[in-house]
N, C-alpha and C positions, 0 to 999 in steps of 0.2 A: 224800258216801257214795254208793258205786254200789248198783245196783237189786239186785243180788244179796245186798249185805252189807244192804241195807233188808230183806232179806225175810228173812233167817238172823235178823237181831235183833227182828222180831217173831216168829218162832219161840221165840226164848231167852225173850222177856218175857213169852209166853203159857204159855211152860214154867215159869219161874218162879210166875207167877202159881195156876196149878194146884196146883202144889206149896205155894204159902202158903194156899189155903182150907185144903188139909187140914192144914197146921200150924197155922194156929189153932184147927183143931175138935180136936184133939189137947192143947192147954195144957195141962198141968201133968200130963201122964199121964209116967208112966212110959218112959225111952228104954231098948229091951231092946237095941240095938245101934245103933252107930255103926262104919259101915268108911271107912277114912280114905286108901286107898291111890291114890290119883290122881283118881278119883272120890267124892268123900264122898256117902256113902248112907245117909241115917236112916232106923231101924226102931223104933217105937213100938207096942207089944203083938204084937211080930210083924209087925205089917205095914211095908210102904215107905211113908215119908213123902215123900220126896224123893230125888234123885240130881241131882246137879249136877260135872261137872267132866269135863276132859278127853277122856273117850270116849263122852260123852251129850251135850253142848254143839253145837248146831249151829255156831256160831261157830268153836269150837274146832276142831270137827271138818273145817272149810273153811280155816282159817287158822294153824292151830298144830301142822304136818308138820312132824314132827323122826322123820328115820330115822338114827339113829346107823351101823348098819352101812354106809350108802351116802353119810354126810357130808351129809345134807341137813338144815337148820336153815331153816325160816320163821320161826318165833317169833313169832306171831302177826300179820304183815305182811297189811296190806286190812281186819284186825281195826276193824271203829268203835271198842270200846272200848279199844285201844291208842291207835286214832287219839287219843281225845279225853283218854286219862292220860297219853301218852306212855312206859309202861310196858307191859311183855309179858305174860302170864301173871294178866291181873288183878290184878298188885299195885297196890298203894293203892287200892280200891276195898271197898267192902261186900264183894263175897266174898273174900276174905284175910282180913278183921276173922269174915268167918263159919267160914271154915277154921282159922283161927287159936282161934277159941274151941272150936270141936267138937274141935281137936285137943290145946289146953293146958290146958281148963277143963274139959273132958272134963263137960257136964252131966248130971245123970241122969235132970233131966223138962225137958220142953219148957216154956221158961222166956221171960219178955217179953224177955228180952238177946235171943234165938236169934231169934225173930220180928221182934222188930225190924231186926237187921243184915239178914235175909231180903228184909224189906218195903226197905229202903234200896237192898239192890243191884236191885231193878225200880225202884226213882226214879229209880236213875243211869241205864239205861239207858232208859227213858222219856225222861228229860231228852236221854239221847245221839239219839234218835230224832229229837227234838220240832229238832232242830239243822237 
């Protein structure tokens, strides 16, 4: 992993990490919204609890340029966590299991499921770090 993708993914895991203290001080309160549209963003009384995807991801943000109008496709190419799943977009990884549930199971309090996939996709990437 080059020094640039080392320093984007301690970004992401510090981002994560912030964003899971206040989901666990949040447990079991009420979710007044979930926006799901590229970016999943939780709002729990109002407030943001998290934003995770696409146009807030440092990672993403460096490696996952897809300009349709000018035919350009990275797909996540220098990505560590492609590197290490062999897939684009974070699939098979904790967040797809996290996007997958805020968007099928549609929760309506912040629940140990939600925390937990949370807390698993900073093990994977810790673990992709620790490599």
């Amino acid at each position: 992993m080059n020094s640039i993708a080392k320093k984007l993914l301690i970004k992401s895991i510090d981002k994560w990490k912030i964003a899971h203290e206040r989901l666990v001080k949040v447990y079991g309160k009420k979710i007044t919204n979930i926006n799901i549209y590229d970016t999943y963003m939780l709002y729990v009384e109002g407030k943001k609890i998290f934003e995770h995807g696409l146009e807030n991801c440092p990672l993403c943000l460096k490696y996952n340029i897809i300009e349709i109008e000018k035919d350009i496709w990275y797909e996540c190419e220098g990505c560590p966590i492609k590197e290490y799943t062999k897939k684009y977009a974070c699939i098979n990884t904790p967040y797809s299991t996290l996007s997958n549930y805020l968007e099928h199971d549609a929760p309506k309090t912040v629940t140990k499921k939600l925390i937990l996939y949370h807390q698993r996709m900073i093990n994977l990437m810790e673990k992709i770090y620790s490599k």
